[in-house]
N, C-alpha and C positions, 0 to 999 in steps of 0.2 A: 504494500500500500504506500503510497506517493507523500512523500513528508509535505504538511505545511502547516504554518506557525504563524500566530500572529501574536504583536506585543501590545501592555497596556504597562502605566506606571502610578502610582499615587506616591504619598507622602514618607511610605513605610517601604519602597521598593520600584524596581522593575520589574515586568514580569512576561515570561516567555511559553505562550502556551503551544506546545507543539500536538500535534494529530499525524500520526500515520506510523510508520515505522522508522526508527533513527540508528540508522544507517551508515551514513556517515557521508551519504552520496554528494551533488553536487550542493544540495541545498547545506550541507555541512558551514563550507566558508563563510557564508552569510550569514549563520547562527552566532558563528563567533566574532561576525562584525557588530553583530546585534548588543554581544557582548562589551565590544569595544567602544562602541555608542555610548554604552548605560555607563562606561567609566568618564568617557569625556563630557555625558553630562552630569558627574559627578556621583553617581549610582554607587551604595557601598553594602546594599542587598541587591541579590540578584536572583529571584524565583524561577524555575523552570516546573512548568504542571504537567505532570506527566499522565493524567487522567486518560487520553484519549493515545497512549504509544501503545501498542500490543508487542512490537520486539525491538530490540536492543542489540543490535550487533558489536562486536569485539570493537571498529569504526565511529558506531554509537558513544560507546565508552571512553572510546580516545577523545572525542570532542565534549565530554560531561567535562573530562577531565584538563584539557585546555581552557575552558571556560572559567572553572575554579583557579587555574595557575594565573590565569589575567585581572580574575576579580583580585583573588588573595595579593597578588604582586601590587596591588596597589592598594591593600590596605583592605579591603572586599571581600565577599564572601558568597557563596552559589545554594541556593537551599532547592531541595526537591521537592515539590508536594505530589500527593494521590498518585503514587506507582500502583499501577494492577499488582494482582500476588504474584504472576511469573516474572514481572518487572523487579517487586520486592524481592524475591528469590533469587535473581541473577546478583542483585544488589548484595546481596549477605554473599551467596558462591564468590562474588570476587573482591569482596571485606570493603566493597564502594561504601555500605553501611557505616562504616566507621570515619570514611572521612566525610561524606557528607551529612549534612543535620537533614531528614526525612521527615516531613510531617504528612498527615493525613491526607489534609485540604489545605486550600489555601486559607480556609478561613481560621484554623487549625494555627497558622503562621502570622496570620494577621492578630492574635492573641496571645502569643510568646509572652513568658516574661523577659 
């Protein structure tokens, strides 16, 4: 299934809702300009809702994981919300769990303390 993604921001975040399968394909480079956007407009959350991904590729993962080395390098930080269970499952198999913070929902993150 064909990635696409659209962004919204408020006061507490950026945020990056992707649909399809994340891959890594061409739509990748564009994610992490997305990325690189929310820095230069001073962005120091950076939400990715994963509600509507069904898979994850090794590709996938490289790009979660460039998006965290660009937030974090500048002080920033990438939070996930709503992974499906095989989404959460690949997430623990490859210990992504630990470095990234996972919440439910977004609204989930929106109430952090």
């Amino acid at each position: 299934m064909k990635l696409t993604y659209k962004t919204e921001k408020d006061t507490q975040a950026h945020y990056l809702f992707v649909t399809g399968d994340l891959i890594g394909d061409e739509v990748g480079p564009k994610l992490v300009e997305v990325v690189s956007d929310a820095i230069e407009d001073g962005a120091k959350n950076f939400v990715v809702d994963l509600s509507e991904v069904r898979y994850i590729s090794s590709s996938g993962i490289g790009l979660l994981i460039t998006m965290l080395t660009k937030m974090r390098n500048k002080g920033g930080e990438v939070y996930l919300t709503a992974p499906s269970d095989h989404v959460k499952k690949l997430l623990i198999i490859t210990k992504l769990n630990n470095i990234f913070t996972v919440f439910d929902s977004i609204e989930d993150f929106k109430n952090r303390k």
